[in-house]
Each structure stands twice: as structure tokens, then as C-alpha cells.
C-alpha positions as CSV (number, residue, x, y, z in Angstrom):
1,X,22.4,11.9,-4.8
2,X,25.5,11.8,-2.0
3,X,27.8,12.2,-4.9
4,X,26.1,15.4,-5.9
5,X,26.0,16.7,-2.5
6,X,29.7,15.5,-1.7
7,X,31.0,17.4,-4.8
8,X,28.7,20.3,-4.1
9,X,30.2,20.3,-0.4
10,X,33.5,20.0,-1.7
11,X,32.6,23.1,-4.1
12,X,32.0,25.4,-1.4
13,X,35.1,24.7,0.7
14,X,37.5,24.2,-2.6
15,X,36.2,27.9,-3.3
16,X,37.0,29.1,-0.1
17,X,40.0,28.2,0.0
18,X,40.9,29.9,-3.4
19,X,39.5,32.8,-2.3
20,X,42.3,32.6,0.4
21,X,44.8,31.8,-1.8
22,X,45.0,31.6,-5.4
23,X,47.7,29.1,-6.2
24,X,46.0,26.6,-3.2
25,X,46.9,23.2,-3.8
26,X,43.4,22.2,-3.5
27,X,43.1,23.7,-6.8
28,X,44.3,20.6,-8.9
29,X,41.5,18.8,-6.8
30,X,39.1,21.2,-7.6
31,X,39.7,21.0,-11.5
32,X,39.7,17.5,-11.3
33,X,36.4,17.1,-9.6
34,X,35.1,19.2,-12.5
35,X,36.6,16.4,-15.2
36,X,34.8,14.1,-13.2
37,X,31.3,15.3,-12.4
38,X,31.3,17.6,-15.9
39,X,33.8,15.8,-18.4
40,X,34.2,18.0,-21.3
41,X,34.4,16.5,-24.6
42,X,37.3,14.6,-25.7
43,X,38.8,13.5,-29.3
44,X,38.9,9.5,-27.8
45,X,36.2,6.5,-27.8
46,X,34.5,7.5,-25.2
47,X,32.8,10.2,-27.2
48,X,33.7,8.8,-30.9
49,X,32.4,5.4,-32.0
50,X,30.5,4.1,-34.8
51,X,27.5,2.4,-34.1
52,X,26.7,0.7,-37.2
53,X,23.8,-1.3,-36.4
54,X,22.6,2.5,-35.0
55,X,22.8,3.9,-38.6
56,X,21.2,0.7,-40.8
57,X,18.5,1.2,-38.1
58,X,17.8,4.8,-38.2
59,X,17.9,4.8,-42.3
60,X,16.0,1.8,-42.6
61,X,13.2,3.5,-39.7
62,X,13.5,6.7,-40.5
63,X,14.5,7.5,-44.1
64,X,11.7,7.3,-46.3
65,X,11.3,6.5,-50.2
66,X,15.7,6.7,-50.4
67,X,17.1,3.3,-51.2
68,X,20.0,4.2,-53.0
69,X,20.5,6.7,-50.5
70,X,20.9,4.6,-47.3
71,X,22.1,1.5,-49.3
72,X,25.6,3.9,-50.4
73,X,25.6,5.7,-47.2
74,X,25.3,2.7,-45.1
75,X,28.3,1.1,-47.0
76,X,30.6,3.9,-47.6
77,X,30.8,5.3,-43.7
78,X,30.6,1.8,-42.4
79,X,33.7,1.3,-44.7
80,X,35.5,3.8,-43.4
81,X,34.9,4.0,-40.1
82,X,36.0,0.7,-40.2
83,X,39.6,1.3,-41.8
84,X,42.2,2.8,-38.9
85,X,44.6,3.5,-42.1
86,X,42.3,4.9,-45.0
87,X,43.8,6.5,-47.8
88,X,41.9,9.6,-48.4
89,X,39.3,11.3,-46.1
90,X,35.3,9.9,-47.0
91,X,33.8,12.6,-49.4
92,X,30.2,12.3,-49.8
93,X,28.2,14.4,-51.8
94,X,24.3,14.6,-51.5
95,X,22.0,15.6,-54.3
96,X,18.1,16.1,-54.4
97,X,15.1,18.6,-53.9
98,X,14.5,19.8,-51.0
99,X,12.8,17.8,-48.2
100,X,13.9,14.8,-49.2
101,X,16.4,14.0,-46.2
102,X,19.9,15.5,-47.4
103,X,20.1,17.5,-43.9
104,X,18.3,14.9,-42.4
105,X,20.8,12.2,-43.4
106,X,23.8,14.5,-42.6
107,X,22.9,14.4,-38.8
108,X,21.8,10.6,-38.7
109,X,25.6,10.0,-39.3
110,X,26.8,12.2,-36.5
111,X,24.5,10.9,-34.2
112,X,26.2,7.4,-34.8
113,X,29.8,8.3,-34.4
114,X,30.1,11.3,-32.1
115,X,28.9,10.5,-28.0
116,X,27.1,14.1,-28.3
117,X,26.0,13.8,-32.5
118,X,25.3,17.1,-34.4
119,X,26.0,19.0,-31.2
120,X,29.6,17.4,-30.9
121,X,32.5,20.2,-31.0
122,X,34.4,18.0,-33.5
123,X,30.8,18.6,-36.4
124,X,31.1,21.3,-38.3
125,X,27.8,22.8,-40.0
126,X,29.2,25.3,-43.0
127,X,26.8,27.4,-44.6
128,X,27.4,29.7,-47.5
129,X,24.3,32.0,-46.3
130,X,26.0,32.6,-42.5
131,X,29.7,31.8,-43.4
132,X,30.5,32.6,-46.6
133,X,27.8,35.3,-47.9
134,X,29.7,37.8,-49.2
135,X,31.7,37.7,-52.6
136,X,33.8,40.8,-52.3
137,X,35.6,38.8,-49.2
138,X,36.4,35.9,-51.5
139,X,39.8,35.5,-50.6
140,X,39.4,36.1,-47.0
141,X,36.9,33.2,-47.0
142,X,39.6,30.8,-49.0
143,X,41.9,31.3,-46.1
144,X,39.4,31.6,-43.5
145,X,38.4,27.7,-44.8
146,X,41.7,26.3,-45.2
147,X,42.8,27.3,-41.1
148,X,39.0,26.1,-39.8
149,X,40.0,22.4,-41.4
150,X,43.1,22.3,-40.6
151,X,42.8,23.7,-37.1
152,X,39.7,21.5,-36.4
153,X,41.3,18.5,-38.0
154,X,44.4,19.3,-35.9
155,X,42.4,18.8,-33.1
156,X,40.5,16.0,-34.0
157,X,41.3,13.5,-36.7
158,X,38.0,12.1,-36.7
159,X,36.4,15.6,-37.5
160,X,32.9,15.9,-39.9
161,X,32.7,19.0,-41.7
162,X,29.2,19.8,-43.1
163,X,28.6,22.1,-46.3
164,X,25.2,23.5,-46.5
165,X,23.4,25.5,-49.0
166,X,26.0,24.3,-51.8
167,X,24.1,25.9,-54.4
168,X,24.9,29.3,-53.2
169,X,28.5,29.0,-52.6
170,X,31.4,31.1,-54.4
171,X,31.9,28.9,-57.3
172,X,35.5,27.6,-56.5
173,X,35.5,28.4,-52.8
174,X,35.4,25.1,-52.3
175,X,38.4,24.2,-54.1
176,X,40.4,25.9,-51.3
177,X,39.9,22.5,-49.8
178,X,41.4,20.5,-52.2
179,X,44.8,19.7,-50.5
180,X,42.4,18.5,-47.7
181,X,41.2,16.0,-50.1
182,X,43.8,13.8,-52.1
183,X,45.7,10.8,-50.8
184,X,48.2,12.7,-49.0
185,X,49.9,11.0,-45.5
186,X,50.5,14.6,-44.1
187,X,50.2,18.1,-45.1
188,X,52.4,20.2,-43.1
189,X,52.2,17.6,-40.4
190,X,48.9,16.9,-40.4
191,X,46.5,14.2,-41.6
192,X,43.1,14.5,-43.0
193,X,42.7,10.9,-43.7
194,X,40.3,9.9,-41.2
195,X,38.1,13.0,-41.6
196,X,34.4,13.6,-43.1
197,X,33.3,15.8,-45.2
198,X,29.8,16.3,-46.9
199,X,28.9,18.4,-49.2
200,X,24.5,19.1,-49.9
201,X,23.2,20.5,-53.0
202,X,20.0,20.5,-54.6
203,X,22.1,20.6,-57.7
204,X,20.9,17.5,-60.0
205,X,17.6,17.7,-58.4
206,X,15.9,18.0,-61.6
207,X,17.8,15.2,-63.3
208,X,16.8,13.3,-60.5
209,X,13.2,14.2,-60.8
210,X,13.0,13.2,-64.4
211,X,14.6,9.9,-63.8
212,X,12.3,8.9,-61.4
213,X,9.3,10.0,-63.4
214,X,10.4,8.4,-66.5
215,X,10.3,5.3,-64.1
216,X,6.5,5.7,-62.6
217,X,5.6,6.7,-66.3
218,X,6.5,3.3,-67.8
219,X,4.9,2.0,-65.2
220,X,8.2,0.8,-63.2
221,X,8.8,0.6,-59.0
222,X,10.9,3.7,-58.1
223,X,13.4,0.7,-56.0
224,X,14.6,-0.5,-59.9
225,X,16.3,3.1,-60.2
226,X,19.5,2.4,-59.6
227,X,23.0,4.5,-58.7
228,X,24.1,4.1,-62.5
229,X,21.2,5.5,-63.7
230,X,22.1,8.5,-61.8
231,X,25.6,8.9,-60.5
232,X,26.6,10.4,-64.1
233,X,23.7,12.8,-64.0
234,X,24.4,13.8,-60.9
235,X,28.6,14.7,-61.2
236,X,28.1,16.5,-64.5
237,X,25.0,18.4,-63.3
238,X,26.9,19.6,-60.7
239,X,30.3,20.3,-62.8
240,X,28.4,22.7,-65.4
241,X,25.6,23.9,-62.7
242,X,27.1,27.5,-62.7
243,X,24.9,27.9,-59.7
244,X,27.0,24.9,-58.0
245,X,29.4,25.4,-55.5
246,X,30.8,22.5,-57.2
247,X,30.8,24.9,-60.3
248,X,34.2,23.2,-62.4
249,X,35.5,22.8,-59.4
250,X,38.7,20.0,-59.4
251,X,36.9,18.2,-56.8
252,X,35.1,16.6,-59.5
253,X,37.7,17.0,-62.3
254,X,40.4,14.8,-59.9
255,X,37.2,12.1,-58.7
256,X,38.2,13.4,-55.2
257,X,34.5,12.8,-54.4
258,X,33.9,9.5,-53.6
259,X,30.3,8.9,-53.8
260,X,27.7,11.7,-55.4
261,X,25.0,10.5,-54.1
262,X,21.0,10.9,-55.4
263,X,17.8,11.7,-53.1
264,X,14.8,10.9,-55.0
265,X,11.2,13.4,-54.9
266,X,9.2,11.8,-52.1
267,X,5.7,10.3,-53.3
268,X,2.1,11.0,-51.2
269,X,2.9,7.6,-49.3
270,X,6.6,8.8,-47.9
271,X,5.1,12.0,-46.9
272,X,2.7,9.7,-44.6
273,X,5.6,7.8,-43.0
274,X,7.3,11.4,-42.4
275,X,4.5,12.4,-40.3
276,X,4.0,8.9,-38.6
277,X,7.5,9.0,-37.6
278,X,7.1,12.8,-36.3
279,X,4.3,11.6,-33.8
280,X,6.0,9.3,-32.3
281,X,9.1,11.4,-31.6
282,X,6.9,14.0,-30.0
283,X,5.6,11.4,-27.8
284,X,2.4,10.7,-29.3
285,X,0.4,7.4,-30.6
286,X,0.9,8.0,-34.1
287,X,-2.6,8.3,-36.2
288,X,-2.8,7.2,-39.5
289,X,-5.7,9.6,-40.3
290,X,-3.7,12.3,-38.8
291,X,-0.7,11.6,-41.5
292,X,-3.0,11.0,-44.6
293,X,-4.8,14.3,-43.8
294,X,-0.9,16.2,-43.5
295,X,-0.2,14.7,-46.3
296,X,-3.2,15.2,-48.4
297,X,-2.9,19.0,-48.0
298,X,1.0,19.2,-49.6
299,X,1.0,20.1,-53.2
300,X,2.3,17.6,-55.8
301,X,4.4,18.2,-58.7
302,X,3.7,17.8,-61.9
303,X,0.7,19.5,-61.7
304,X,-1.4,16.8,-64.3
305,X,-0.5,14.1,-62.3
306,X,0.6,15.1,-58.8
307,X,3.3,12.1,-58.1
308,X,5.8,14.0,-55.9
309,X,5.3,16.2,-53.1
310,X,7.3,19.4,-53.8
311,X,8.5,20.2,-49.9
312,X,9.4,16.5,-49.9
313,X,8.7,15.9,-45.8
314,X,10.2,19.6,-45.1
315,X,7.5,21.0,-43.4
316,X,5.5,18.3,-41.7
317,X,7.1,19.3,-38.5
318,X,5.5,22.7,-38.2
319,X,2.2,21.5,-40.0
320,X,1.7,19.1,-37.4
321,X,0.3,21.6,-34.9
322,X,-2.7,22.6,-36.6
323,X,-3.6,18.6,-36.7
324,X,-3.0,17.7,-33.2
């Protein structure tokens, strides 16, 4: 408290005195002050650093029904945020219906390297609906892209960029980014090494599906699916998916995407956990009745057997009013 009121005293006669004159030495002092009691965010430790044991913790407590998922996530950014010399920049490309914690994931990893997570300055949501939802500008976009990475990545080395909403990006928009990409030291003097990008898509979605109903047809436990069962799937789904941003794109042709990786549908029992999970973050005692009654009214997909739920756990937030 008497370092808010010293500052705040401080405030008053530091104004004053620019009001008397502009180019008042006090000024330095004042601007400094500011840095002090209101730091703004910087591209250093103090606001990047990876908290590993923060990320296995929040996919192993709050990722539901995605083992593959958190097992290659986990791995791969621990990996790299590890390395102070990697080769390339970490490409990660999530696949799945939605619901099933693509978006979800996305802002578990910036909340475990950035001080201020998805809200950091150096997290960059791209979506094809608000960014890039015009065809006829094309071209504009393609350049529009290339200066927001390289001026953010300028910036920041450790920058995330987000793409949203893959599936209705200009096929070969994201191409652009190529450059970005590859195993280069420099381009033009700049390094995109230790940079993030991640790329969601429902594209594969139904591969996945089928896969995973094929399994609890014969009978087997979803955690025996495997990445090999699906990674294939998953980069030629999204290579021929003319409705892919990823549409032939030379991302895929030149492996410059590290890790495509699969969400699977989400069964009646991760729904459940979903809405467990949502009482307790809005401060309340979690009720099982509460969650089987949420989850009870979703609709399940395929309609003669009713194994997945078909929002995955997209809209237990909202439906959680009308049960508490």
C-alpha cells in the first residue's frame, strides 16, 4: 500500500512538473516509475519460460479421452523448448471433430511458455473467417502473412502463431509461409527457428472417426489406437481435402510439418469429465449428477449405437447454466 501511494504521489508532482515544462528531467523518472509499477511485456524470461511439469499436468487433468494427443504434444514442445539451437521452427498440426480439444490444446501450450499465455503480445490467433475471408484479395493476404511473421518473429524469436478455422483457408495461402518453415539459419537476417506455429483443422476428422470405431467395434480400448494407425490418414486427408488449407500445399509435400497430430471423438464418459472439470473452474463443488445429466442430453453419433458425442465437450460451458 505505501508503494502505491508513493508512486501515486510522485504521479501528481511528476505531472506537474511536465505541465511546466515538457522536456523536464523528471520525465526519465517518471517513465521509469511506469516500467516499474506497470512493466510492459518483454521478449525475455521473465515473461517466456516453459513450464513443463505445468503442461504434463494440465493435459493429463484436463484433456480428456486424447492420449496420443498429449503423449506427442507433451514430447515434441518439451523437445523444443528445450533446444537453444533447433533446426527448424516446431510445426504442429491438429486434426479432429470439433469439441474435442484442438483450441483447447492450442492455449494450454501458451499458458506454459508465455508469463501472460493466450493473451501474450508475442501469440498470434489467425483466423481465415476474420483475417483472411475474402478470395478476391488473395494476394494481398500472401503478403499481408509473410510481413505479420516476419515482423512478429523480428520481434520475438520465441513467437506462437495460431491458424484457426484451417478448413476454410485459401487453398495455398498458407504456402506463403513456407520460407518461414525449412531449416534455414536466416532469411534476410532473421531467424524463425525458435518459433511456433500450429495449424487446426477438422480435416481427417472422419478418418479419425472411423478408426476409432473400427476399434470399439472389435471390441478394443480406444488407448491401443496408436499415432501409426493414424498419422498417414491424417497427412493425406489433409493433402487431397480440397476444402484444406493444407490443400497440396508443399508444407506437406517437403515434411515441413513435424507432427500431424489426431484428436479422437469424445465418448459419453469424457463429456462427463468436461463438465466436472468446468465446475470446478467456475468455483463450484463439482456434482457428478450434474455432469451425467449434461452429458446425457448431448447427441451421439452414429445414430444405432450412439458412441461419440458429436459437439465433443464444445458446448458444456454454456449448457452448464441451465443445470446449476
Amino acid at each position: 500500500m505505501k508503494a502505491l501511494q508513493l508512486y501515486m504521489l510522485l504521479h501528481i508532482i511528476l505531472t506537474a512538473s511536465v505541465v511546466v515544462n515538457t522536456f523536464s528531467p523528471f520525465q526519465d523518472f517518471k517513465n521509469l516509475l511506469r516500467k516499474i509499477f506497470n512493466p510492459e511485456e518483454s521478449c525475455d524470461s521473465t515473461w517466456i519460460s516453459f513450464n513443463a511439469s505445468g503442461l504434463e499436468a494440465d493435459l493429463e487433468s484436463k484433456l480428456f479421452g486424447q492420449h496420443i494427443a498429449s503423449g506427442i504434444i507433451l514430447k515434441a514442445v518439451s523437445g523444443f523448448m528445450s533446444d537453444e539451437n533447433p533446426k527448424k521452427p516446431l510445426v504442429l498440426s491438429l486434426h479432429g471433430r470439433t469439441g474435442t480439444g484442438k483450441n483447447f490444446v492450442s492455449k494450454l501450450i501458451a499458458k506454459n511458455i508465455y508469463k501472460n499465455g493466450e493473451d501474450s503480445s508475442f501469440v498470434h490467433v489467425l483466423t481465415s473467417e476474420l483475417h483472411y475471408s475474402h478470395q478476391s484479395k488473395f494476394d494481398i493476404y500472401k503478403a499481408e502473412l509473410q510481413q505479420r511473421i516476419k515482423g512478429n518473429v523480428t520481434s520475438c524469436a520465441r513467437s506462437m502463431f495460431i491458424f484457426d478455422e484451417m478448413d476454410q483457408m485459401h487453398p495455398g495461402l498458407i504456402d506463403t509461409i513456407k520460407p518461414f518453415l525449412g531449416y534455414h539459419s536466416k532469411l534476410d537476417g532473421v531467424s524463425y527457428r525458435k518459433a511456433i506455429f500450429i495449424f487446426l483443422s477438422n480435416a481427417g476428422g472422419e478418418s479419425i472417426t472411423q478408426t476409432a470405431l473400427d476399434f470399439w467395434r472389435n471390441g478394443q480400448d480406444r488407448e491401443e489406437i496408436r499415432l501409426k494407425d493414424l498419422e498417414t490418414l491424417l497427412s493425406v486427408s489433409a493433402f487431397n481435402n480440397k476444402n484444406s488449407g493444407l490443400w497440396h500445399s508443399s508444407l506437406i509435400d517437403k515434411n515441413l510439418v513435424d507432427f500431424f497430430v489426431p484428436f479422437l471423438p469424445l465418448e459419453y464418459r469424457h463429456v462427463v469429465q468436461c463438465a466436472m472439470v468446468e465446475m470446478r473452474a467456475r468455483g463450484l463443488q463439482p456434482d457428478l449428477n450434474v455432469a451425467d445429466q449434461v452429458a446425457k442430453d448431448l447427441i451421439y453419433f452414429p445414430k444405432s449405437e450412439e458412441v461419440f458425442s458429436a459437439q465433443g465437450c464444445k458446448t458444456i460451458c454454456r449448457r452448464l447454466h441451465n443445470y446449476t
